[in-house]
C-alpha positions as CSV (number, residue, x, y, z in Angstrom):
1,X,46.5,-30.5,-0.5
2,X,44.9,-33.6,0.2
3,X,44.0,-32.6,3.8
4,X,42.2,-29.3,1.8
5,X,40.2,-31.8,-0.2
6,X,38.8,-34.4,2.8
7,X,38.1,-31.1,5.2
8,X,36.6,-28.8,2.7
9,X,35.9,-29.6,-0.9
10,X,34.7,-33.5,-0.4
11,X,32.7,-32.5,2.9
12,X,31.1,-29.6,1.1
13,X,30.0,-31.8,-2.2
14,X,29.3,-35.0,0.0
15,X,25.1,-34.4,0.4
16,X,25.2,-33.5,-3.5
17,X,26.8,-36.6,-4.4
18,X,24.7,-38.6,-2.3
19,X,20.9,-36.9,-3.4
20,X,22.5,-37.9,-7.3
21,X,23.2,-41.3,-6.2
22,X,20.4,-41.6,-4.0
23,X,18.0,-40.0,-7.5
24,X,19.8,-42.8,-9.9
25,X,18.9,-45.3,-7.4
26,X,15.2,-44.8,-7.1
27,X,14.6,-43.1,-10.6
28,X,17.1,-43.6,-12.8
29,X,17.8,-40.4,-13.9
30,X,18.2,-37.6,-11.8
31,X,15.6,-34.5,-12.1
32,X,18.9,-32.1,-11.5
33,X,17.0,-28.8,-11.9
34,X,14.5,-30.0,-9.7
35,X,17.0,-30.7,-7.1
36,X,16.3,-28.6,-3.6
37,X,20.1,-27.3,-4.1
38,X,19.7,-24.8,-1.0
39,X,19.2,-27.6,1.9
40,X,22.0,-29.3,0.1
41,X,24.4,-26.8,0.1
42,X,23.0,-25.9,3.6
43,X,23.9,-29.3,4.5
44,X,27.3,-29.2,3.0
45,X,28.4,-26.2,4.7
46,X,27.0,-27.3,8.1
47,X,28.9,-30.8,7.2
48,X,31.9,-28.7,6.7
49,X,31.8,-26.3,9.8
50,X,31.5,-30.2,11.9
51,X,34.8,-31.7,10.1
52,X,36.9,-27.7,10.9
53,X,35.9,-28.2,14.2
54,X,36.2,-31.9,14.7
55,X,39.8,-31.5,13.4
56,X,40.1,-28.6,15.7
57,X,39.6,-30.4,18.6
58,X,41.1,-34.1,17.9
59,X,44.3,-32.6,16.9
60,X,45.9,-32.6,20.6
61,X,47.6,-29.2,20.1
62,X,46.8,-26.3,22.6
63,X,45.7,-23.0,20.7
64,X,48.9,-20.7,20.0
65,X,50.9,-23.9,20.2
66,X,54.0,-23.3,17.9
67,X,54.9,-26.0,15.3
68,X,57.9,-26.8,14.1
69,X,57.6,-27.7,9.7
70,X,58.9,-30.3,8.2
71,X,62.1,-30.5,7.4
72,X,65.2,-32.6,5.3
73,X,67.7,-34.1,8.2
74,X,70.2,-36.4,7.6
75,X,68.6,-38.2,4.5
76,X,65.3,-38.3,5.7
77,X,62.5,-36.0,6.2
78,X,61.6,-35.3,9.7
79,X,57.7,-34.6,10.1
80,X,56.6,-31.5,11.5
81,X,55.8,-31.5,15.4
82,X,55.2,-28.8,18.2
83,X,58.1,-27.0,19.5
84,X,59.1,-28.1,23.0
C-alpha cells in the first residue's frame, strides 16, 4: 500500500501541492480556479510515468523473473525474493 502511494498517488499530486504552496508563498491565498490545472496534471502524470519506470529499471530483477512472496518460517517472516 505504501509503495502504491510514493509511485502513484503522491507523484501524481506532487506539482499540485507544490503550485498551492508555491501560490500561499507569493500571494497568500491561492486563486485555485485560476490555477492552469491541465500542465499540472500533465506534469503529474509525466512525473508518474518517470517514478514506474525508474522503479522498473533500479529494481535488479530481469523481466519474467519469478518471485517467491513472503512468507511465515520458523517464527519469522521471510521477505519475498526471486526464485533461484
Amino acid at each position: 500500500m505504501l509503495k502504491k502511494f510514493l509511485t502513484v498517488v503522491l507523484p501524481l499530486l506532487l506539482p499540485a501541492l507544490l503550485y498551492i504552496l508555491y501560490m500561499v508563498l507569493t500571494q497568500g491565498r491561492p486563486k485555485l480556479r485560476e490555477a492552469p490545472w491541465g500542465p499540472i496534471a500533465l506534469a503529474g502524470v509525466a512525473l508518474v510515468a518517470v517514478v514506474l519506470v525508474t522503479v522498473r529499471v533500479m529494481s535488479g530483477v530481469e523481466p519474467g523473473t519469478e518471485i517467491q512472496m513472503p512468507r511465515y518460517e520458523d517464527g519469522r517472516v521471510v521477505p519475498s525474493r526471486p526464485r533461484d
